[in-house]
N, C-alpha and C positions, 0 to 999 in steps of 0.2 A: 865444187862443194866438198873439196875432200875425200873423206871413207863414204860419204854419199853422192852415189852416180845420179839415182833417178829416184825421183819421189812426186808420183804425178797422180791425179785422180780422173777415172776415167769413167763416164756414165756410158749403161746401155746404148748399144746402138748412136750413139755422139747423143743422142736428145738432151734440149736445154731447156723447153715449154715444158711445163706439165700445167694438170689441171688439181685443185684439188679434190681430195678422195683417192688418188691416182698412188701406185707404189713405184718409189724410186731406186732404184737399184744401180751397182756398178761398181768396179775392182780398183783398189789402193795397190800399187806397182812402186813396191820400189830396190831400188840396186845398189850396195854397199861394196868395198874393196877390201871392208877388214871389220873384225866383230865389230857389235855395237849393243854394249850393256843398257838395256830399258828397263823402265819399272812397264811402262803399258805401251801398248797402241789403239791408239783410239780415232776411233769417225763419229762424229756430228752433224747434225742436218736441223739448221736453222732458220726462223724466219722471226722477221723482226721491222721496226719502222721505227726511226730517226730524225728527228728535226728541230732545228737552229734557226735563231735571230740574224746570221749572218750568212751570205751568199755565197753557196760552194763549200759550205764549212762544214768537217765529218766532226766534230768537238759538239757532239748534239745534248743540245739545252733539255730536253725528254727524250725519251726512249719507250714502246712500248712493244714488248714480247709476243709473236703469237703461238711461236713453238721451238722445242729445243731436246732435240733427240740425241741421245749418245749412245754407242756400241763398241764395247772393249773387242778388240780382235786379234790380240794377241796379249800373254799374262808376261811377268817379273821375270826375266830374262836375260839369257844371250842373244841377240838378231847376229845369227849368221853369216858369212859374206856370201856374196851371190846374187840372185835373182826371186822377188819373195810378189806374190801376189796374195792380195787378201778381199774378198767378196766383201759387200754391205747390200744392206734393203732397208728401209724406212717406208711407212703409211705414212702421206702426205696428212691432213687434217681437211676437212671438209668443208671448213668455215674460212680458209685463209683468205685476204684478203688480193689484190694481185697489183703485179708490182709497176714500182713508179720511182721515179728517178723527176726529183725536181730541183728547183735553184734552193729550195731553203727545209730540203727534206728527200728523203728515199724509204723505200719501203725494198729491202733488200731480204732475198734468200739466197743461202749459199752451202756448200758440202764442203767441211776441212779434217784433216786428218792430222793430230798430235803424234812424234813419238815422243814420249817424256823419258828421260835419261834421269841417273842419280843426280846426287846434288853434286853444285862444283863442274859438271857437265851441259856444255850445249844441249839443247830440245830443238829439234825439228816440229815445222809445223808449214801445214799449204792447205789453200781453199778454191771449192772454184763454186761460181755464182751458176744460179740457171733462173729463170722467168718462170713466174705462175700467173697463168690466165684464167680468171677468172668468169662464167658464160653469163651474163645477166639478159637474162630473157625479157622482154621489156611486155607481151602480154601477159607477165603477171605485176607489172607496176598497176595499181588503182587506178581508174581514170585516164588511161593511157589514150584511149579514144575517144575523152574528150572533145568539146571546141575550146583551140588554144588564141584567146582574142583580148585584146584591152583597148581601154581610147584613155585619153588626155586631152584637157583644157588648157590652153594659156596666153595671156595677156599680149597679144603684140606690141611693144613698147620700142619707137625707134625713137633716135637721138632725145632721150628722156620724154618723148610726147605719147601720149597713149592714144595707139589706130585705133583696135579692135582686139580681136580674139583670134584664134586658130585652135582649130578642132583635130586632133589625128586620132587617127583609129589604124589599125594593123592584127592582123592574124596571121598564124601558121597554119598549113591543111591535117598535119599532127603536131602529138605532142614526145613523139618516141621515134629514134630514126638511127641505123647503123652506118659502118665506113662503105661510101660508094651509095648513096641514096641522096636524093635529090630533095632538099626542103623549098617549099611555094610560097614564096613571104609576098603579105600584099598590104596596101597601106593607101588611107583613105585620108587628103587632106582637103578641109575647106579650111579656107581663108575669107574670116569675115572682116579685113581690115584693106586698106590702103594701100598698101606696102607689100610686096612680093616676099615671098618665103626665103630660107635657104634650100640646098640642097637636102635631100631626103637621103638616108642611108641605113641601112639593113647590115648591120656585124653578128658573126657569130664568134661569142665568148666562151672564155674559159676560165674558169674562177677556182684557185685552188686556197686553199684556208689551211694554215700551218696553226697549230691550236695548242700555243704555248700561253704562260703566265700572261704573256701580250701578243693573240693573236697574229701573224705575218698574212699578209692578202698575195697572191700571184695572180693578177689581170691580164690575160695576153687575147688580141684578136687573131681571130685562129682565119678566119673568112671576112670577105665584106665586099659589098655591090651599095651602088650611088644610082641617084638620078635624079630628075630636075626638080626647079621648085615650082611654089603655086605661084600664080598672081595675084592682085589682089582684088578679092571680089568671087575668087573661081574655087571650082569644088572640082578636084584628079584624084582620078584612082589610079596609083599604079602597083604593077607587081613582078617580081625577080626571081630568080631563083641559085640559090645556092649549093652546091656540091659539097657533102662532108668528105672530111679527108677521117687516115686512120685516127682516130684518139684513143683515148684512158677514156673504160669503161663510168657513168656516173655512180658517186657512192649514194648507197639510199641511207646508211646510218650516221649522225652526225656524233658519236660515240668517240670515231678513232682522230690519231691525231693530221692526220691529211685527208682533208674533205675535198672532194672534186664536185663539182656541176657546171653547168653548162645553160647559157639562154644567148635568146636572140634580141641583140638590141636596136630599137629603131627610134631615129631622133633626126631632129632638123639640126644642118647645120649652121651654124652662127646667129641666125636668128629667127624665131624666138626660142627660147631655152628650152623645145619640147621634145623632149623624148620616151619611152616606157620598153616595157622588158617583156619577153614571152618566155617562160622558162621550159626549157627541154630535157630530154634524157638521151643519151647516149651510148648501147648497149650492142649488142652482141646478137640476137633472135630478133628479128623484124618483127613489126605489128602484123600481124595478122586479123584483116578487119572481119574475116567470118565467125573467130572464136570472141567470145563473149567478155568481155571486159569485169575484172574482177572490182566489184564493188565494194564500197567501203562499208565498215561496222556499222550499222545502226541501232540502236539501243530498240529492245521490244516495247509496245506502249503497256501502260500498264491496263488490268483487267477493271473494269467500271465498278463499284461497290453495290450499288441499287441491282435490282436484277431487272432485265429487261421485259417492256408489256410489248405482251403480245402484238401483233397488228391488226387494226382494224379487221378486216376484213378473213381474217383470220378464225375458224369456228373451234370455240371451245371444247376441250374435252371431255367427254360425258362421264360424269358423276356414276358413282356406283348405287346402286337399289339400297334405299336403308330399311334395315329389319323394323319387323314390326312393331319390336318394342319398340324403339330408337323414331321412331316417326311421329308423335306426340311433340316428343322436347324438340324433334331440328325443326317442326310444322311451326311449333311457337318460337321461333328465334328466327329474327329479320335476316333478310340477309345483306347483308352488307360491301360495299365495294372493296376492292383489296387495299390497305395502310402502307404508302409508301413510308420508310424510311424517315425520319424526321430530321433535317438539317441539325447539326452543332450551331448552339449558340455561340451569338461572334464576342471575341474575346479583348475584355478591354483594353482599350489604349492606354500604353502606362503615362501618367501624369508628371509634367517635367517637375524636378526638383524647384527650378524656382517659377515664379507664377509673376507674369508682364504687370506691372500697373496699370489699372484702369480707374477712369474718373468715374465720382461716383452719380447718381441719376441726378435728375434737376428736381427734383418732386421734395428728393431724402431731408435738404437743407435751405426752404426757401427763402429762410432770411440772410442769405449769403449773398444776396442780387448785386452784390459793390464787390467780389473776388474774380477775380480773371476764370471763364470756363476754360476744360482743357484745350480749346483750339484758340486757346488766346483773343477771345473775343468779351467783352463787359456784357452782363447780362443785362437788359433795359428793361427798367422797373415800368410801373405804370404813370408814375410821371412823367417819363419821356415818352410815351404816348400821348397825357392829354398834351404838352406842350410845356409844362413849367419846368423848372429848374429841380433837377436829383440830385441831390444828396454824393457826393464824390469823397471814395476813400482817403483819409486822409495820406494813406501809406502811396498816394501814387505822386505827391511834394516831398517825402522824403530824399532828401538828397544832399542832407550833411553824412558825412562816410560816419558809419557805423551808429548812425541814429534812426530809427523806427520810434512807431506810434502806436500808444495800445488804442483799438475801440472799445465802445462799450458790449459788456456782456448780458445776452440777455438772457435772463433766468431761466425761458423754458426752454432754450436752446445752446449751441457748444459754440465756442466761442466765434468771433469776427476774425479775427486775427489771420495774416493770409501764415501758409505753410509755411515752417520751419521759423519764424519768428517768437523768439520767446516770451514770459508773459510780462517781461520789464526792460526797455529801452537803454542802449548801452550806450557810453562815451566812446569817444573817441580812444581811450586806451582800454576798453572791452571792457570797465568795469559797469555796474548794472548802474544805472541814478534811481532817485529817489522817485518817488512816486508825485510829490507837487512837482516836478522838472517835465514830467510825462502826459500833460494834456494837452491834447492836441488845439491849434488856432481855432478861435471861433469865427470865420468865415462868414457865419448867417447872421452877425450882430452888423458889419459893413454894408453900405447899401453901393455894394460890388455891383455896376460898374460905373457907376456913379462919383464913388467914390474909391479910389486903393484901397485895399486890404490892411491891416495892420502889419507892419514890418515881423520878422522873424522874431528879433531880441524882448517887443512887447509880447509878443505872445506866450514866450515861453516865463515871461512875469507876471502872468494875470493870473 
């Protein structure tokens, strides 16, 4: 190293664990063979969390700080040759998160020590890492002593024919459990088809979330036990048990940028596609089933507006003695029950901007009997009850393109005319004709069916 022997960092007592809250201390050692002009010497004590799109990679796509300590311990100078030790202490923070080392992310603390030389001059610099553990007590997770239990339905579909159904159900005995603790996983299959199950299998998972611009997933099975399947027609219970090994504590905040958790997955394999999840916690303090499970917030209900009556049964307060004067006017005033509260009237419906069409009554226009009602049906006048021949609109033979028929109008009502037809019949290039081109065939002059009807071209020249 040249005029530098030794330049080593050295914590109390060798410790590499701390917790937070905790204060870390320890002596910067180092050994020169010839001056060495600095501007400073400096220690740091850092913690911080790093994570990339790519696997292994320290070129981290975010970065998020949790703390970052500096202490000048030595000023602008000459470093003498020799043998130079120099003390540090830092307060850890209380909130830090603890550390993790993954394929697409780390959450790193470390202690380094600068000496910064003038310009033109080499700088010295060394770090050394140490782990923070962080205790996550799992009787204060909400709900921890829960029942942790789910089912699933699904179709049993073999070589595209549909058997039946399969029912799975599965529970844990908790929902919180430490390294060296034994989980009870059981699982309940009927099989209402044909067709035998697959195998049954109970994994315990590890799910880490890198929480960049695009998310990174880390799925690894940390555990897992197997066993048979159903038949078809039968309902098995079975139940296993799995050993946790050490892990990373679960994160309850989903805030920072490496999320941990942990569940237990149980599915058939190959067929049918059933499986469900039990989610767990993985922590540091056992559950402890004597202390009390910390319950979640629940909103207070509100206070009732009315004041409450009495109860039956319930004997009224006795009245105070009224003065003498005062007995006259309350003798002549009834007495009366007590006045609840009077409900709010209920508050109109606002009216849509546009309003549906509706037809209008049968009664309004009864000499319309020859227009289509709105459900498309002819109204039948009273000649087609006793049995004669009715009168038939002329507008239901139109059927040269853009030709229509006026009827007649009768004075003490609006007109025949069905809707949207104007009041003068148009040609065939939409100009209006005249009024002798617009009377409609005379029908009732033919002794129809006796005889045809007059041709189209006669009628439109009579």
């Amino acid at each position: 190293m040249g005029k530098l022997q030794e330049f080593e960092i050295t914590l109390n007592n060798n410790k590499t664990v701390y917790s937070p809250g905790e204060s870390l201390s320890g002596t910067l050692k180092i050994s020169i063979t010839q001056p060495i002009l600095c501007k400073a010497i400096k220690v740091n004590c850092q913690g911080f969390c790093g994570v990339t799109s790519k696997s292994n990679d320290t070129d981290w796509t975010e970065e998020e700080q949790y703390f970052s300590s500096s202490v000048s311990i030595a000023d602008k100078g000459t470093l003498k040759e020799g043998e130079h030790s120099f003390p540090f202490k830092f307060l850890l923070p209380a909130a830090a998160p603890a550390s993790f080392e993954g394929l697409y992310g780390q959450i790193i603390y470390r202690v380094r020590a600068f000496i910064e030389t003038p310009r033109f001059a080499k700088d010295y610099k060394i770090e050394k890492p140490f782990s923070m553990l962080n205790i996550l007590n799992l009787n204060e997770v909400p709900g921890i002593q829960e029942r942790n239990s789910s089912s699933v339905t699904k179709n049993f579909t073999y070589m595209l024919v549909k058997n039946g159904t399969v029912v799975l159900n599965a529970e844990s005995d908790k929902r919180g459990y430490i390294a060296g603790q034994i989980i009870k996983v059981s699982a309940e299959i009927e099989n209402k088809s044909e067709k035998s199950t697959g195998h049954v299998v109970a994994s315990l998972m590890q799910k880490v979330t890198y929480n960049t611009k695009k998310p990174t997933y880390d799925l690894r099975t940390i555990a897992e036990v197997e066993g048979p399947g159903v038949k078809g027609g039968n309902k098995t219970e079975w139940k296993e048990k799995i050993i946790v090994p050490t892990l990373h504590q679960s994160s309850l905040t989903d805030g920072n940028l490496i999320h941990i958790c942990y569940y237990i997955h149980v599915y058939l394999k190959k067929y049918p596609e059933a499986s469900l999840t039990l989610p767990i916690y993985i922590g540091n303090i056992a559950v402890d089933p004597t202390q009390p499970s910390p319950s979640r917030s629940v909103p207070p209900m509100p206070a009732p507006r009315n004041n409450p009556t009495p109860a039956p049964d319930s004997a009224p307060a006795p009245a105070p003695a009224p003065s003498p004067a005062a007995a006259p006017a309350e003798s002549a005033a009834p007495s009366l029950p007590p006045r609840t509260t009077p409900k709010p009237a209920p508050k109109p419906r606002p009216r849509s901007a546009y309003a549906s069409p509706s037809a209008p009554p049968a009664d309004l226009y009864p000499e319309l009997s020859g227009v289509a009602n709105y459900n498309g049906e002819m109204a039948k006048s009273p000649q087609h009850e006793s049995g004669s021949q009715a009168a038939v609109s002329p507008n239901a033979f139109s059927y040269a393109p853009g030709l229509s028929f006026r009827q007649k109008q009768n004075s003490s009502g609006p007109s025949a005319l069905p809707l949207g037809s104007s009041s003068r019949p148009q040609d065939t290039n939409g100009n209006q004709m005249s009024s002798s081109a617009s009377l409609p065939p005379n029908y009732r002059s033919s002794e129809y069916p006796h005889e045809p009807p007059p041709s189209y071209e006669d009628s439109c020249n009579i």
